[in-house]
N, CA, C, O and CB atoms as a CASP TS submission, in Angstrom:
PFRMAT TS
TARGET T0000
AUTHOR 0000-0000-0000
METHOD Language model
MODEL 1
PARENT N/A
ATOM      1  N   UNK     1     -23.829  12.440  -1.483  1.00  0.00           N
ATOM      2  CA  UNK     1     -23.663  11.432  -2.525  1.00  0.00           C
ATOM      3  C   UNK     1     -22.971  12.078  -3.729  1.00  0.00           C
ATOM      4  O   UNK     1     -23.296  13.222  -4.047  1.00  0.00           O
ATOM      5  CB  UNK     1     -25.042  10.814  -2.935  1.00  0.00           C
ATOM      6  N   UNK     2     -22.094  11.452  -4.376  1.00  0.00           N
ATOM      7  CA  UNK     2     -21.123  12.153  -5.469  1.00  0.00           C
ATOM      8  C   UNK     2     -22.153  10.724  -6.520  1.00  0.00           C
ATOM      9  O   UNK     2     -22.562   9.584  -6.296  1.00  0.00           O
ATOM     10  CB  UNK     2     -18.674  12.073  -5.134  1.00  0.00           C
ATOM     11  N   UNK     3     -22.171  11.562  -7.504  1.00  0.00           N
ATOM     12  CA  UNK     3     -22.470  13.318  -8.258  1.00  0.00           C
ATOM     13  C   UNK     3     -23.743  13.464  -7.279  1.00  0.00           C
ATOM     14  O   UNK     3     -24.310  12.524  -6.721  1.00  0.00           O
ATOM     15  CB  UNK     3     -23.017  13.507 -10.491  1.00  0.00           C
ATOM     16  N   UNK     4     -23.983  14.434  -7.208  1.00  0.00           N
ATOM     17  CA  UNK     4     -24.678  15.157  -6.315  1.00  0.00           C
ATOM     18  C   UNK     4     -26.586  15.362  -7.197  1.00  0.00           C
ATOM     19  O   UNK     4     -26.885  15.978  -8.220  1.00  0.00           O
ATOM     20  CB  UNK     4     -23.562  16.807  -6.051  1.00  0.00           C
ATOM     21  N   UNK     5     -27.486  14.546  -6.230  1.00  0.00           N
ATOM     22  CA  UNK     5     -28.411  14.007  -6.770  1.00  0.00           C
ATOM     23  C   UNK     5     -28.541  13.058  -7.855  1.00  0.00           C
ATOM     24  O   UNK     5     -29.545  13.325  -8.516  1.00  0.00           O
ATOM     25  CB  UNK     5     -28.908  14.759  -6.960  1.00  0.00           C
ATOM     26  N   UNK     6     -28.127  12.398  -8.142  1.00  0.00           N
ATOM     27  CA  UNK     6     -28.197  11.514  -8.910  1.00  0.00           C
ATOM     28  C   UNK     6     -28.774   9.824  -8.268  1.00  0.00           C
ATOM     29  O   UNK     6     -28.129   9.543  -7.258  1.00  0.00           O
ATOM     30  CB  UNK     6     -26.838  11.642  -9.464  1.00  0.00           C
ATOM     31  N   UNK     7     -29.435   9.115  -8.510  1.00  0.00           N
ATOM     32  CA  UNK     7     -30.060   8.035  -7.781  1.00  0.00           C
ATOM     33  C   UNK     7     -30.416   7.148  -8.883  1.00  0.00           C
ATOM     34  O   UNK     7     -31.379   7.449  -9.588  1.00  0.00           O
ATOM     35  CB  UNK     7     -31.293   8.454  -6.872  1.00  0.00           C
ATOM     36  N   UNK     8     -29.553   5.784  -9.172  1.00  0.00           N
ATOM     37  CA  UNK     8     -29.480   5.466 -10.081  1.00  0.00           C
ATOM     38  C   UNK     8     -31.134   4.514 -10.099  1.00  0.00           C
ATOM     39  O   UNK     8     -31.776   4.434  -9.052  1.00  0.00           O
ATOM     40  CB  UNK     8     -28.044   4.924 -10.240  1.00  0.00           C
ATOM     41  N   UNK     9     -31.617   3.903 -11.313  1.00  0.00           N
ATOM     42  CA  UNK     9     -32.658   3.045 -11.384  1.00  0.00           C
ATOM     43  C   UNK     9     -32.014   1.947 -11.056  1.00  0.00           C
ATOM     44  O   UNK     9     -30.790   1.892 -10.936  1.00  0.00           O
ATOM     45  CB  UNK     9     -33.387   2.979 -12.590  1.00  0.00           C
ATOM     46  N   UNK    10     -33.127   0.597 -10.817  1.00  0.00           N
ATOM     47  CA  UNK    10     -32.792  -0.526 -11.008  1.00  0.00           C
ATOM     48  C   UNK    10     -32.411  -1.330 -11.695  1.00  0.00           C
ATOM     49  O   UNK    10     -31.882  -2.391 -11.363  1.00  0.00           O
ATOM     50  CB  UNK    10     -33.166  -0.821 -10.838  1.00  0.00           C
ATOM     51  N   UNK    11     -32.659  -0.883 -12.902  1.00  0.00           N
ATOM     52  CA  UNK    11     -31.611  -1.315 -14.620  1.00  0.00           C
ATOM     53  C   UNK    11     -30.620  -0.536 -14.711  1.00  0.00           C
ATOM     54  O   UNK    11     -29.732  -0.881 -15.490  1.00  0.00           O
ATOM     55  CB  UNK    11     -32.356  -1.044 -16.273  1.00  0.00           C
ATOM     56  N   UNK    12     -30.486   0.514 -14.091  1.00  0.00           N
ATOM     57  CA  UNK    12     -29.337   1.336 -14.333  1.00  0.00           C
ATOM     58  C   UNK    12     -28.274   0.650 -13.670  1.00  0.00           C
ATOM     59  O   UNK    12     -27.308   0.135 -14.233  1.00  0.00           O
ATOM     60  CB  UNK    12     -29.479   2.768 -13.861  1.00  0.00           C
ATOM     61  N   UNK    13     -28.537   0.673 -12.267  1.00  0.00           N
ATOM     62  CA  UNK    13     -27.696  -0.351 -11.145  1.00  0.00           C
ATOM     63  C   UNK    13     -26.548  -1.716 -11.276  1.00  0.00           C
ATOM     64  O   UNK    13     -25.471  -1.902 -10.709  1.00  0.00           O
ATOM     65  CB  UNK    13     -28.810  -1.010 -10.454  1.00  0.00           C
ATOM     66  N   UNK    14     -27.510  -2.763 -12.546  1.00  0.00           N
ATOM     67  CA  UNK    14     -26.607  -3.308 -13.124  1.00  0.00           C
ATOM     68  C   UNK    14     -25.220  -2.932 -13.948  1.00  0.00           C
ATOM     69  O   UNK    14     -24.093  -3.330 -13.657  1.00  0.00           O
ATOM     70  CB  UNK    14     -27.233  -3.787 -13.645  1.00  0.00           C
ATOM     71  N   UNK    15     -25.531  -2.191 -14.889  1.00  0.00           N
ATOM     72  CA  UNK    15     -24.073  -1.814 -15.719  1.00  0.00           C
ATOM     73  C   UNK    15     -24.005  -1.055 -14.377  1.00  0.00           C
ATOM     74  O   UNK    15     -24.645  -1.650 -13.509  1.00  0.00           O
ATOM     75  CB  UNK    15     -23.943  -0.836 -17.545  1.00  0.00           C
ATOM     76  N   UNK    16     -23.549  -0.171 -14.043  1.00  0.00           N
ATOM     77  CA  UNK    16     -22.776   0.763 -12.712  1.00  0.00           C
ATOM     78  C   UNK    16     -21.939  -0.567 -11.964  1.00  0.00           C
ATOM     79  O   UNK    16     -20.732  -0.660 -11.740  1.00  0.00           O
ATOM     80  CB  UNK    16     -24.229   1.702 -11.306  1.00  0.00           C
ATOM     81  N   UNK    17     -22.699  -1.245 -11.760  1.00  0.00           N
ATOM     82  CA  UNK    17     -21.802  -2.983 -10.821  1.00  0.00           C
ATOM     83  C   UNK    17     -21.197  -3.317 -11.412  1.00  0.00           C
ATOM     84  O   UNK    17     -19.989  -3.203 -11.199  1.00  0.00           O
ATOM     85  CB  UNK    17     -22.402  -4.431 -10.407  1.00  0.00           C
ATOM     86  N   UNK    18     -21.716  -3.959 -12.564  1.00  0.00           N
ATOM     87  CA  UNK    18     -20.732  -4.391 -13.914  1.00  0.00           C
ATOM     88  C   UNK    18     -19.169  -3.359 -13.900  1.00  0.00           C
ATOM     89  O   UNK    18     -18.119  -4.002 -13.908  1.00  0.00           O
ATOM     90  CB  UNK    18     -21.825  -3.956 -15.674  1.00  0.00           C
ATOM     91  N   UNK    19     -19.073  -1.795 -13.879  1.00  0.00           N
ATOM     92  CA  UNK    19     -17.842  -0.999 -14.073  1.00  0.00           C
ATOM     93  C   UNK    19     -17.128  -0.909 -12.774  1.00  0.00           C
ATOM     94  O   UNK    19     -15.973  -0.624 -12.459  1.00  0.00           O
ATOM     95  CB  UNK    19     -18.140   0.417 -14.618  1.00  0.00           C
ATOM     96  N   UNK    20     -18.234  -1.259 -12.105  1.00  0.00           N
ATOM     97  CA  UNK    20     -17.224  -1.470 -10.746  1.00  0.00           C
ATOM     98  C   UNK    20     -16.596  -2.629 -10.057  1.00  0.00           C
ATOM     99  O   UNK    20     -16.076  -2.951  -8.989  1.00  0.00           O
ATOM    100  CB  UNK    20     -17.821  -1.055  -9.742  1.00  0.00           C
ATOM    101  N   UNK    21     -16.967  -3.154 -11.411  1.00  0.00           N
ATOM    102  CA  UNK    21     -16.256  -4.382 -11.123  1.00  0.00           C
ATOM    103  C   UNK    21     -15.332  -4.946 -11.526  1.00  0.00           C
ATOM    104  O   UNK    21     -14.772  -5.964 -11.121  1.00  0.00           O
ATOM    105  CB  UNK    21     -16.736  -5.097 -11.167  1.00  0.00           C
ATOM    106  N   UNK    22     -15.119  -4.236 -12.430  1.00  0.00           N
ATOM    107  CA  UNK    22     -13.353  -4.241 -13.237  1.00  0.00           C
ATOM    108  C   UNK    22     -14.146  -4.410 -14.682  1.00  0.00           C
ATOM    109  O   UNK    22     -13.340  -4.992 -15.408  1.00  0.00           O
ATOM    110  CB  UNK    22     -11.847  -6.014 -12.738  1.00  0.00           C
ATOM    111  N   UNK    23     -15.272  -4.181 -15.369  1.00  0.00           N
ATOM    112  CA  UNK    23     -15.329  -4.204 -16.887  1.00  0.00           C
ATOM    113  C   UNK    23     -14.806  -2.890 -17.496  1.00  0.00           C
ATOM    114  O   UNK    23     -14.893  -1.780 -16.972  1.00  0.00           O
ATOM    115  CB  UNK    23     -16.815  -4.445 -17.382  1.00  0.00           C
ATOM    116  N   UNK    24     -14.261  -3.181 -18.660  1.00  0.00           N
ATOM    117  CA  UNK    24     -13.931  -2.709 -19.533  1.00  0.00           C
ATOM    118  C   UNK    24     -14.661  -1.526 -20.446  1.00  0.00           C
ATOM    119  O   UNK    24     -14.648  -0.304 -20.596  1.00  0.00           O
ATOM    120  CB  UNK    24     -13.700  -3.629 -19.963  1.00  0.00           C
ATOM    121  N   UNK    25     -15.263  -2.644 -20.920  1.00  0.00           N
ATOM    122  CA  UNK    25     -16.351  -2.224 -21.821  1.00  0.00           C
ATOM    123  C   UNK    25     -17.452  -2.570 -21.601  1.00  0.00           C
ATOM    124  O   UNK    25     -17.438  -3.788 -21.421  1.00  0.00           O
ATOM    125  CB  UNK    25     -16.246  -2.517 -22.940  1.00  0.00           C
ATOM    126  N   UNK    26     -18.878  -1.983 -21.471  1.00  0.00           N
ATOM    127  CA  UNK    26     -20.197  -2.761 -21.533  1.00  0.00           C
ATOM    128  C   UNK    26     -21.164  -2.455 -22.927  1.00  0.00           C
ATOM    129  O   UNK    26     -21.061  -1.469 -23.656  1.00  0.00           O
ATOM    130  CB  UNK    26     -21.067  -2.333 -20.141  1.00  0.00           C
ATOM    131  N   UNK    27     -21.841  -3.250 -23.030  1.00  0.00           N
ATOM    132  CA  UNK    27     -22.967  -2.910 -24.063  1.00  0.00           C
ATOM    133  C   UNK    27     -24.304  -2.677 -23.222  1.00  0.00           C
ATOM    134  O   UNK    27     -24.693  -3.548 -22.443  1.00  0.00           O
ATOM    135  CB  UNK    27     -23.191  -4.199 -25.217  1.00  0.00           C
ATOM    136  N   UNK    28     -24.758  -1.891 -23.338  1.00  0.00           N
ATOM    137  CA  UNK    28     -25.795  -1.512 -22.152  1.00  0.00           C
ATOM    138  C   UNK    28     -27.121  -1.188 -23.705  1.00  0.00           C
ATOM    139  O   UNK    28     -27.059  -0.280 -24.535  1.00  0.00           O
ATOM    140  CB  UNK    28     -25.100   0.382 -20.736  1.00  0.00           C
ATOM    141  N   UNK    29     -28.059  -2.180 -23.610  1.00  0.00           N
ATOM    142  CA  UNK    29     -29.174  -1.829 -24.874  1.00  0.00           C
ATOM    143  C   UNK    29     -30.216  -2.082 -23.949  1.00  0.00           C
ATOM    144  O   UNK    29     -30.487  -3.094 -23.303  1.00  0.00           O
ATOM    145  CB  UNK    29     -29.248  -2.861 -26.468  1.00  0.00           C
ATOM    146  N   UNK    30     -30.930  -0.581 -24.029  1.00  0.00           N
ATOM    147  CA  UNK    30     -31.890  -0.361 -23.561  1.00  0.00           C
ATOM    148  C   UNK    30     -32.760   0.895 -24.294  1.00  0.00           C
ATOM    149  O   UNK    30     -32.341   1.568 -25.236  1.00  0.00           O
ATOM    150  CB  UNK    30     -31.527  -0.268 -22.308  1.00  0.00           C
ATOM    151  N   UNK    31     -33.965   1.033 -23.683  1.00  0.00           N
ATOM    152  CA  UNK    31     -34.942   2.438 -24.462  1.00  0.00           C
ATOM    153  C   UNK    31     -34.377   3.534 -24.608  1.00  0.00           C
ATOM    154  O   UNK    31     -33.499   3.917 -23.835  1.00  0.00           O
ATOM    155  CB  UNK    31     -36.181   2.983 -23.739  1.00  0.00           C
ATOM    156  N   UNK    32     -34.811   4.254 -25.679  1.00  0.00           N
ATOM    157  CA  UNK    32     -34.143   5.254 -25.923  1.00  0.00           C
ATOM    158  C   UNK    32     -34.315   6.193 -24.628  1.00  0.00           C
ATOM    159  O   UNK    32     -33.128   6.354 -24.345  1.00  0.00           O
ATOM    160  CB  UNK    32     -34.557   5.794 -27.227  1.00  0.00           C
ATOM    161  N   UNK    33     -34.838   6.717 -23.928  1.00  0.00           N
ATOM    162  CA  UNK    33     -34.961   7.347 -22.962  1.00  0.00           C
ATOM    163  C   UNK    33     -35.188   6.635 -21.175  1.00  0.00           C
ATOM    164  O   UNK    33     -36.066   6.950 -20.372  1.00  0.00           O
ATOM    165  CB  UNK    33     -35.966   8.089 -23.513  1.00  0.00           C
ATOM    166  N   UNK    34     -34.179   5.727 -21.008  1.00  0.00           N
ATOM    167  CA  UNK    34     -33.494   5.290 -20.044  1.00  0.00           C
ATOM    168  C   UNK    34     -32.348   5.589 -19.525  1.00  0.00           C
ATOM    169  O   UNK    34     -31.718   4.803 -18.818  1.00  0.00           O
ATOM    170  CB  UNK    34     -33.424   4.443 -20.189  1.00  0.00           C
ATOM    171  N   UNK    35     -31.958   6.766 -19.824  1.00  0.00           N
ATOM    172  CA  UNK    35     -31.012   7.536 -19.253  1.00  0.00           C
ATOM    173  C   UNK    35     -29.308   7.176 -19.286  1.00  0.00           C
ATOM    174  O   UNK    35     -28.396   7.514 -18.531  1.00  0.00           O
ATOM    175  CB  UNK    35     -31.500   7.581 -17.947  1.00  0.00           C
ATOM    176  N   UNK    36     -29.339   6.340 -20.515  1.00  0.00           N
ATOM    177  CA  UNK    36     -27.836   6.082 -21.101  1.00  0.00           C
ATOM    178  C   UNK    36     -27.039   7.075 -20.408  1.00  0.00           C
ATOM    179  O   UNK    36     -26.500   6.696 -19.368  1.00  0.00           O
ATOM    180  CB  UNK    36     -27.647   6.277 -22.798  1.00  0.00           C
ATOM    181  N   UNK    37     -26.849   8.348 -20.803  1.00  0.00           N
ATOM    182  CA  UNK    37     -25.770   9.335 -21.084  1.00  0.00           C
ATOM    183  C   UNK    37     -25.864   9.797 -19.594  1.00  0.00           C
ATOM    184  O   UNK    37     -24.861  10.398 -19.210  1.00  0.00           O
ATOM    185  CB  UNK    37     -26.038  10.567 -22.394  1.00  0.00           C
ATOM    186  N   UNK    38     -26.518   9.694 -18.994  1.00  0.00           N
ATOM    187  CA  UNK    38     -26.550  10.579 -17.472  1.00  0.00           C
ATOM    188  C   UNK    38     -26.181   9.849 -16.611  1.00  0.00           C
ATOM    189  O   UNK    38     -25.491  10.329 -15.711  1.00  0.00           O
ATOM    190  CB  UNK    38     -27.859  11.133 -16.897  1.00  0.00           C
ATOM    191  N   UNK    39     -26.570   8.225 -16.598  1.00  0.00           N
ATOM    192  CA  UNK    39     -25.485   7.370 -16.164  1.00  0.00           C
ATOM    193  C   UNK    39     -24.522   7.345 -16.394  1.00  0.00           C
ATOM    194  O   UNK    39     -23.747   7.362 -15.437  1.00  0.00           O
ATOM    195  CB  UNK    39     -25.510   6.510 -16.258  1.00  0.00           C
ATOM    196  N   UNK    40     -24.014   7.297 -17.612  1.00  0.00           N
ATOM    197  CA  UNK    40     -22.811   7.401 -17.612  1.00  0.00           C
ATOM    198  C   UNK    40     -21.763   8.662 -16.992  1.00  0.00           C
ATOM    199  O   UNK    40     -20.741   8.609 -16.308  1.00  0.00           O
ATOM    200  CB  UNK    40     -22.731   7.212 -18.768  1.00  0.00           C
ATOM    201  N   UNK    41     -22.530   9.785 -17.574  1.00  0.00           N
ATOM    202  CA  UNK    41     -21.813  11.121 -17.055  1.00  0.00           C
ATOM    203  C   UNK    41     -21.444  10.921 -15.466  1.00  0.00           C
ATOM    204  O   UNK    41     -20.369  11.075 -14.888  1.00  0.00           O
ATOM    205  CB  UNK    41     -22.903  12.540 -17.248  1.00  0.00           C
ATOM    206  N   UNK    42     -22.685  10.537 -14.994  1.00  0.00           N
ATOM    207  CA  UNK    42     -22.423  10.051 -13.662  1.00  0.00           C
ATOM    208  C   UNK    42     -21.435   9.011 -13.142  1.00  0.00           C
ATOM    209  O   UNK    42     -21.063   9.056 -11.969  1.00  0.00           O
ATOM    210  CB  UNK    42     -23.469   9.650 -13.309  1.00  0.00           C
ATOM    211  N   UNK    43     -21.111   8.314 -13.770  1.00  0.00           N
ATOM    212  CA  UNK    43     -20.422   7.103 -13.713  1.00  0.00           C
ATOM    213  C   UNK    43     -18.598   7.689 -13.609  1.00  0.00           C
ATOM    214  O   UNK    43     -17.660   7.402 -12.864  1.00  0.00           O
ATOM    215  CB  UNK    43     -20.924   6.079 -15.261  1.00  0.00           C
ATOM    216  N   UNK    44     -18.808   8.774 -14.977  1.00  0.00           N
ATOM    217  CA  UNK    44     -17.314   9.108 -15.247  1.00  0.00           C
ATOM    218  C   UNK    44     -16.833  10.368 -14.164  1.00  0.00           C
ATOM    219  O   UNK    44     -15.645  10.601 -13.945  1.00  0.00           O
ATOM    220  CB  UNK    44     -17.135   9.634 -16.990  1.00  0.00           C
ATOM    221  N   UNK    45     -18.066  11.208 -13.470  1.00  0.00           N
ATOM    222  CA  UNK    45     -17.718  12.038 -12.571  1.00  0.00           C
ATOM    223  C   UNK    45     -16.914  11.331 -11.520  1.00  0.00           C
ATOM    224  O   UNK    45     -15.739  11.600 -11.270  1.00  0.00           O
ATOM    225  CB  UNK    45     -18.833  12.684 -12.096  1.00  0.00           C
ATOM    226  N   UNK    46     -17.889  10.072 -10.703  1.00  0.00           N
ATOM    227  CA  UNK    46     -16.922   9.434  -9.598  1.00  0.00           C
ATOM    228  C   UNK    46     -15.716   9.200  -9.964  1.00  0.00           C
ATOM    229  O   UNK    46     -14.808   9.326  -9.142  1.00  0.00           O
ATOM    230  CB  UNK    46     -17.311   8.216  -9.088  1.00  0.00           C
ATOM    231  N   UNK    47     -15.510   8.887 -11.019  1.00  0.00           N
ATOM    232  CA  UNK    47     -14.262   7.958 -11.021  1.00  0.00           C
ATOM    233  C   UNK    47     -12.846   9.151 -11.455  1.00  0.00           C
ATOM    234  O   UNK    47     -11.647   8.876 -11.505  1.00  0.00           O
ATOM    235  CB  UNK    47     -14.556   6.471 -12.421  1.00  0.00           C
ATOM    236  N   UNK    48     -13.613  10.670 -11.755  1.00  0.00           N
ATOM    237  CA  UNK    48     -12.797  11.429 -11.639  1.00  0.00           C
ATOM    238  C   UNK    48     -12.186  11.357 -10.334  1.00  0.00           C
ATOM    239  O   UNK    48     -10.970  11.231 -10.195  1.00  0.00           O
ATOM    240  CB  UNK    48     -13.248  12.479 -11.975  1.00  0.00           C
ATOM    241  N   UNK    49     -12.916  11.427  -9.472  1.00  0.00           N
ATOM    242  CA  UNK    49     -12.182  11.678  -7.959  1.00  0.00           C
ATOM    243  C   UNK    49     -11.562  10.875  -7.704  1.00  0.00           C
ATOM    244  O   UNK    49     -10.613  11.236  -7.008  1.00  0.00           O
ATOM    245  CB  UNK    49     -12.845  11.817  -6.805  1.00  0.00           C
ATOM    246  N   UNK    50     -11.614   9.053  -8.087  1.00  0.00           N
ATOM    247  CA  UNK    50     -10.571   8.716  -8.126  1.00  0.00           C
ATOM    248  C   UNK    50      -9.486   8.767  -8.748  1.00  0.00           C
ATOM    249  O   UNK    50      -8.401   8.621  -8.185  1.00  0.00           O
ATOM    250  CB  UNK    50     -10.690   8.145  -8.056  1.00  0.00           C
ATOM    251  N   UNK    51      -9.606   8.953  -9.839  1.00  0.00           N
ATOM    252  CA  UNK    51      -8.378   8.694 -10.975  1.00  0.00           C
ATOM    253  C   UNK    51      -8.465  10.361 -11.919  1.00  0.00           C
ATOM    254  O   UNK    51      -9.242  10.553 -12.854  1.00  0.00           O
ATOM    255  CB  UNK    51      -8.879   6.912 -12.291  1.00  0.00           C
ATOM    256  N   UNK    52      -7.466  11.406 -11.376  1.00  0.00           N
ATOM    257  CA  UNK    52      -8.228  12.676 -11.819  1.00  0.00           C
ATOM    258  C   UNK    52      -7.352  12.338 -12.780  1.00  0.00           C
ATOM    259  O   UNK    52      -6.437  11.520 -12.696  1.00  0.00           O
ATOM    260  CB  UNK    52      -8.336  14.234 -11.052  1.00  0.00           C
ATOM    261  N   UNK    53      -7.752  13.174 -13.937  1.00  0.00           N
ATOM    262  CA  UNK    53      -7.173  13.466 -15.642  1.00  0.00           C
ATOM    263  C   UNK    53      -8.067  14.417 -15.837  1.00  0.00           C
ATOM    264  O   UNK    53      -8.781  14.985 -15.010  1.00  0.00           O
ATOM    265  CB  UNK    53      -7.272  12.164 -16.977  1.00  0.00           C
ATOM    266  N   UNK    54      -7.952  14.615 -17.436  1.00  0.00           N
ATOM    267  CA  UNK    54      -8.485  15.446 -18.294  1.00  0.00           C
ATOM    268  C   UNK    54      -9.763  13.759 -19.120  1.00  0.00           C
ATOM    269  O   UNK    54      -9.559  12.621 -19.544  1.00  0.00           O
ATOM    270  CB  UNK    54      -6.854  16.449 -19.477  1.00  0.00           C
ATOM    271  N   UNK    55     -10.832  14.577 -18.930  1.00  0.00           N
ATOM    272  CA  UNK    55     -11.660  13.242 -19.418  1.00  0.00           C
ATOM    273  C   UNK    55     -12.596  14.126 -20.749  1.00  0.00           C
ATOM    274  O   UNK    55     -13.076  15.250 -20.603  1.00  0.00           O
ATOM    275  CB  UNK    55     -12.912  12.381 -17.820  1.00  0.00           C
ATOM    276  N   UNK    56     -12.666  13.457 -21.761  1.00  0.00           N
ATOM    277  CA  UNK    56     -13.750  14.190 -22.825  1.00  0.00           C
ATOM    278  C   UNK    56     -15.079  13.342 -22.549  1.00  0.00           C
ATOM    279  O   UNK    56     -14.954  12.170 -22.194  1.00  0.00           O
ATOM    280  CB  UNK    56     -13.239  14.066 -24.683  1.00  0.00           C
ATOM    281  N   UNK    57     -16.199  13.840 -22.685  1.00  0.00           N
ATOM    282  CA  UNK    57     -17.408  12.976 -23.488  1.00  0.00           C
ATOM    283  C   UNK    57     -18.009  14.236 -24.475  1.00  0.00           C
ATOM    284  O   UNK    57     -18.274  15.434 -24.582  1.00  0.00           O
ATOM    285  CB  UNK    57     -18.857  12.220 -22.220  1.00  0.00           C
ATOM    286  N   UNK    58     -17.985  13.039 -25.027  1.00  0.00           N
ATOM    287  CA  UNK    58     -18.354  13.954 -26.882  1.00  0.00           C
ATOM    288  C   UNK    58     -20.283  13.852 -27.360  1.00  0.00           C
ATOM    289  O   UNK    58     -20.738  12.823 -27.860  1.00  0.00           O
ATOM    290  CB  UNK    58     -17.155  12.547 -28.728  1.00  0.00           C
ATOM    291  N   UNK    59     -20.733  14.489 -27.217  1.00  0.00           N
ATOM    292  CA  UNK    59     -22.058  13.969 -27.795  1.00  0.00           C
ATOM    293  C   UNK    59     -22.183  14.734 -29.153  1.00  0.00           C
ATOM    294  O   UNK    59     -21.533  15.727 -29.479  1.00  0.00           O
ATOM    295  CB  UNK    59     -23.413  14.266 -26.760  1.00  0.00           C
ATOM    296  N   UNK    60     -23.486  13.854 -30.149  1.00  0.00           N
ATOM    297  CA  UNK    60     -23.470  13.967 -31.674  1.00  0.00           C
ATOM    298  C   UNK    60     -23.292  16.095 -32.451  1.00  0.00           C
ATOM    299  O   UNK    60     -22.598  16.603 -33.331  1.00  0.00           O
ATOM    300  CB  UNK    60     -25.395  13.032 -32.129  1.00  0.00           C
ATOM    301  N   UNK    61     -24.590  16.762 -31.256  1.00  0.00           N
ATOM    302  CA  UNK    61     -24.397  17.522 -31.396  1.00  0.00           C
ATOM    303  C   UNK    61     -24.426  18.825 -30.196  1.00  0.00           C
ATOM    304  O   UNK    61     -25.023  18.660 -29.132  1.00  0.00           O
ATOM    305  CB  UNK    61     -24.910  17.381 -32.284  1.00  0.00           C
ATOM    306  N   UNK    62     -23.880  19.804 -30.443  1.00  0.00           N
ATOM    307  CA  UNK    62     -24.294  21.023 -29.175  1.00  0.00           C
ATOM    308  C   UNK    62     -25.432  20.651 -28.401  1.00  0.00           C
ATOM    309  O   UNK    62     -25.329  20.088 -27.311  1.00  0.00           O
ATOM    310  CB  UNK    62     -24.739  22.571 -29.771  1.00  0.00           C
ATOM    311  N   UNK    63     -26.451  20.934 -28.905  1.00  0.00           N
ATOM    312  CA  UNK    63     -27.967  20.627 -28.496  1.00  0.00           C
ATOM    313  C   UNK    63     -28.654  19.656 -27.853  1.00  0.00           C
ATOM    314  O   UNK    63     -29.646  19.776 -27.133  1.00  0.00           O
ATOM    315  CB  UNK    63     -28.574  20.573 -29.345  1.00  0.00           C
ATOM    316  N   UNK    64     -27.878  18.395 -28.258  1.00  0.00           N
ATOM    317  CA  UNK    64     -27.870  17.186 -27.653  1.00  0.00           C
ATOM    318  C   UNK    64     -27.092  17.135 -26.068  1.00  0.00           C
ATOM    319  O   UNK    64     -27.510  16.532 -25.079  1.00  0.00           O
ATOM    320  CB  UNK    64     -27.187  16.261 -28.714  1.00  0.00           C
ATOM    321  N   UNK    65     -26.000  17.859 -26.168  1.00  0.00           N
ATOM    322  CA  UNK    65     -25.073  17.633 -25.043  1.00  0.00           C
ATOM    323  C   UNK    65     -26.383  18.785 -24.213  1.00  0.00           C
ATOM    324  O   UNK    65     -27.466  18.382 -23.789  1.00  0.00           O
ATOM    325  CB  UNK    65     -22.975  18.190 -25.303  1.00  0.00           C
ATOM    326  N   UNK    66     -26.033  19.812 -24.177  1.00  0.00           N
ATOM    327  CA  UNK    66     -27.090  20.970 -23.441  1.00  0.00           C
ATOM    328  C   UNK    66     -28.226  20.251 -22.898  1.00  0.00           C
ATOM    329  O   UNK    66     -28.608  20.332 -21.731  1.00  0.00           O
ATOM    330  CB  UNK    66     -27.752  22.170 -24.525  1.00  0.00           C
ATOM    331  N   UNK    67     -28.944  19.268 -24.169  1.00  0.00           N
ATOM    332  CA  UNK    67     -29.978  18.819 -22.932  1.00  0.00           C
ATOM    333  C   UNK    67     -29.871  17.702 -22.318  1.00  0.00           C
ATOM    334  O   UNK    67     -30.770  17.417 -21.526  1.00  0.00           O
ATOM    335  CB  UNK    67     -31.267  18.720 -23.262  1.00  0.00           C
ATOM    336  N   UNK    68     -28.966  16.944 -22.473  1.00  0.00           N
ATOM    337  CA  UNK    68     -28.925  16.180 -21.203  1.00  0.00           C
ATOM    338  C   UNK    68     -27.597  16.852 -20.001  1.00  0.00           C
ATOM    339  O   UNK    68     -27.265  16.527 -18.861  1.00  0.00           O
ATOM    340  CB  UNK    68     -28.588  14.429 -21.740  1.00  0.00           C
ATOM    341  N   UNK    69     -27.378  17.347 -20.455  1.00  0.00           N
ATOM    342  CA  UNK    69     -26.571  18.174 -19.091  1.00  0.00           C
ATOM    343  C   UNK    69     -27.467  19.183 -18.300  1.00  0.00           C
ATOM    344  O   UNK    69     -27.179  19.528 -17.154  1.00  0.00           O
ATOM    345  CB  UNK    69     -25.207  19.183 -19.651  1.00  0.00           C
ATOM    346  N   UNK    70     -28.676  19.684 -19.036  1.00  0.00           N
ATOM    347  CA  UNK    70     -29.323  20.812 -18.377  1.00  0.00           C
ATOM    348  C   UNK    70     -30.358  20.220 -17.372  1.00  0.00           C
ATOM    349  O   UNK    70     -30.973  20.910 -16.559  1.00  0.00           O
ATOM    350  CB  UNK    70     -30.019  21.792 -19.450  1.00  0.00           C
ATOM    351  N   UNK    71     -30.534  18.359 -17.561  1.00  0.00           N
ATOM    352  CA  UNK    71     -31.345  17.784 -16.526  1.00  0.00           C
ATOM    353  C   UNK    71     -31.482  17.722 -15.112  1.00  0.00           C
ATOM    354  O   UNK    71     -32.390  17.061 -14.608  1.00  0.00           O
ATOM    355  CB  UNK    71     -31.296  16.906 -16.686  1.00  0.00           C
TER
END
């Protein structure tokens, strides 16, 4: 499975359908610790393999990025 372990929730599942479905943009409002950013990271890995580039994601600070990447 690409990204490798990753298994999305059942609220997560929606927006992921939603981008694969040709949206744009979503507003995804949910708890603070529902896993926004790791979905997404996840989201933007696949779509490297389709569409390779140079991709940024920016988080607020160092510390912030480290721990949700170190999950």
């Amino acid at each position: 499975m690409i990204p490798h372990n990753f298994f999305a929730r059942d609220y997560q599942l929606k927006v992921l359908a939603a981008l694969e479905a040709g949206y744009k943009k979503v507003l995804w409002i949910v708890h603070r610790r529902a896993g926004k950013d790791i979905t997404a990271i996840n989201y933007v890995i696949r779509e490297m393999k389709i569409h390779p580039g140079v991709y940024y994601y920016i988080f607020p600070t160092y510390s912030q990025g480290r721990k949700v990447l170190a999950d």
